[in-house]
C-alpha positions in Angstrom: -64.6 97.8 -178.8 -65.9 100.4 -181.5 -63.5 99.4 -183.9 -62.3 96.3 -184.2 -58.5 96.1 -185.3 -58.1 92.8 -187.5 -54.6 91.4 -189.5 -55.6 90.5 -192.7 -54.6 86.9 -192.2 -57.2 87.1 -188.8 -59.8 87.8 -191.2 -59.3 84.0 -193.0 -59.0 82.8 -189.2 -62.1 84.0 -188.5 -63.9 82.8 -191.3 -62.6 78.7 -190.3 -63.3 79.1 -186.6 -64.5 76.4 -184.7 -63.7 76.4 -181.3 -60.3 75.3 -181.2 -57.1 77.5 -180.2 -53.8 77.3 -178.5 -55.2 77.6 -175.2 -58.7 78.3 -173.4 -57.5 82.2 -173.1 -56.9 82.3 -177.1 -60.0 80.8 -177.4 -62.2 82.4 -175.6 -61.0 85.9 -177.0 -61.6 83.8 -180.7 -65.2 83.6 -179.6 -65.7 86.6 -177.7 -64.3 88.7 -181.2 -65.9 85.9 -183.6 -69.5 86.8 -181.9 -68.9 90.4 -181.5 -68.3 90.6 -185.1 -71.2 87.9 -186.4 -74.1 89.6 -183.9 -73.2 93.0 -185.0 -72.9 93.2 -189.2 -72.3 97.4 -189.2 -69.3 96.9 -186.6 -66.3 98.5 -187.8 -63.0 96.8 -188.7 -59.7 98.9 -189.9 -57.5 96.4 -191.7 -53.8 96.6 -190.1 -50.3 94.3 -190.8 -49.4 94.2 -187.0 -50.4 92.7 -183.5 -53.9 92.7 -183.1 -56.7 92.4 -180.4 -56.4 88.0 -181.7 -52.2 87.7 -181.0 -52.6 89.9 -177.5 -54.3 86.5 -176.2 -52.4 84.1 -178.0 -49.6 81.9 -176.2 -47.2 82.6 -178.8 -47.0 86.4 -178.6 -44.2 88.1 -176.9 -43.0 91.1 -176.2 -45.2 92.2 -179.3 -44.1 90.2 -181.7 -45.3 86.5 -183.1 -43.3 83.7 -181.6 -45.3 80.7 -182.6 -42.2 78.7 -184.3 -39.6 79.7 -181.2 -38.1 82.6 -183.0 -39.5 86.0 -184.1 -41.8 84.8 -187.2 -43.6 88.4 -187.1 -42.3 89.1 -190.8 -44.4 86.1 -192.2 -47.4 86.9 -190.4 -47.0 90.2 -192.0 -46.3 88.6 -195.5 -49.7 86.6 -194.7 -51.7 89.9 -193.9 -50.1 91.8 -197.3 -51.2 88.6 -199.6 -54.8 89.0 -198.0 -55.1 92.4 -198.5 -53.7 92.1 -202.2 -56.4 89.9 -202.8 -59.3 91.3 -201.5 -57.9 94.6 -202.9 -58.0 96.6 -199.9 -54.8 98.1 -197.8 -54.0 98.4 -193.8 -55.8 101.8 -192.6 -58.9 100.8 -194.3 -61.9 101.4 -191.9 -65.0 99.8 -193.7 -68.1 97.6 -191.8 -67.3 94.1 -190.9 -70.0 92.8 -193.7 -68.6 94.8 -196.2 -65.2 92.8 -195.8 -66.2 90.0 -195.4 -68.3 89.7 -198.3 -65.3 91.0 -200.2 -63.6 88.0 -198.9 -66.4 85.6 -199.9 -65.9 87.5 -203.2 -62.3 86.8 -204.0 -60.9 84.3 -201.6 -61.5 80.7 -201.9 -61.1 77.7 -200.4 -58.2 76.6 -202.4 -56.1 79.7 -201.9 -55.7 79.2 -198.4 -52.5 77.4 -198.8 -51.1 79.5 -200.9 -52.0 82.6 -198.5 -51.3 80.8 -194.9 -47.9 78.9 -196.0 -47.1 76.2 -192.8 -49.6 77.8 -190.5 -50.3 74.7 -187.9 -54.3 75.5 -188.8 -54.4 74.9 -192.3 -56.2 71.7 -192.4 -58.8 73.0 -190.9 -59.2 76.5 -192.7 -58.7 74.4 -196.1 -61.8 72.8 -195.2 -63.9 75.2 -193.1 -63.4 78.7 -194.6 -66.6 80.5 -195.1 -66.7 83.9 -195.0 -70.9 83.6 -195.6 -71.2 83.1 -191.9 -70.4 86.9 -191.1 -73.4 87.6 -194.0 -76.2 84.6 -193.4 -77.8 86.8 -190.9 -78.3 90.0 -193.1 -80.6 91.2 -195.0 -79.0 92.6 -198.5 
């Protein structure tokens, strides 16, 4: 993949990832993405408010839209991408190295907005608890 597609809200997802998923295909793609993005700092990300490279793997997606609740619950997800990139101040179609967003996010997202950002997302607990945006920027030399 040269550029890596992520939903704003996959950017928090990333950032709490621990191995665990909706199934060992969602997972695996989690890791696959997750390493791609943490072995190579200068890998390019444009920002975007619809299905990315995360929901083609995931259980829940259909016909190209999120399902996860049994109905179409694509409009929050977007709602969830818009109040990420409102934060970090940047907008969908922005193309910009993966360590330059993330350490935006480590800039202006915090644990405590997660809730606020994520609503009834079934992950919650653990992003509350495990967001850290640092482990996309340990490895680098700034």
């Amino acid at each position: 993949m040269d550029v890596v597609p992520l939903r704003g809200h996959h950017l928090l997802c990333l950032c709490a990832f621990e191995g665990k998923g909706y199934d060992s295909k969602f997972v695996e793609n989690m890791f696959r993405i997750y390493n791609e993005l943490k072995l190579h700092p200068e890998k390019e990300i444009i920002l975007i408010e619809q299905p990315d490279p995360i929901c083609f793997k995931c259980p829940n997606f259909s016909n190209g839209r999120c399902k996860i609740y049994g109905r179409d619950h694509e409009a929050n997800i977007v709602s969830r991408d818009r109040k990420v990139f409102q934060i970090i101040g940047l907008s969908p179609g922005t193309r910009l190295n993966n360590r330059e967003i993330f350490k935006k996010l480590s800039q202006k997202i915090r644990k405590e907005d997660i809730p606020s950002i994520c609503g009834n997302c079934m992950w919650i607990d653990i992003c509350r608890f495990k967001f850290n945006p640092h482990v996309f920027l340990d490895n680098i030399n700034e």
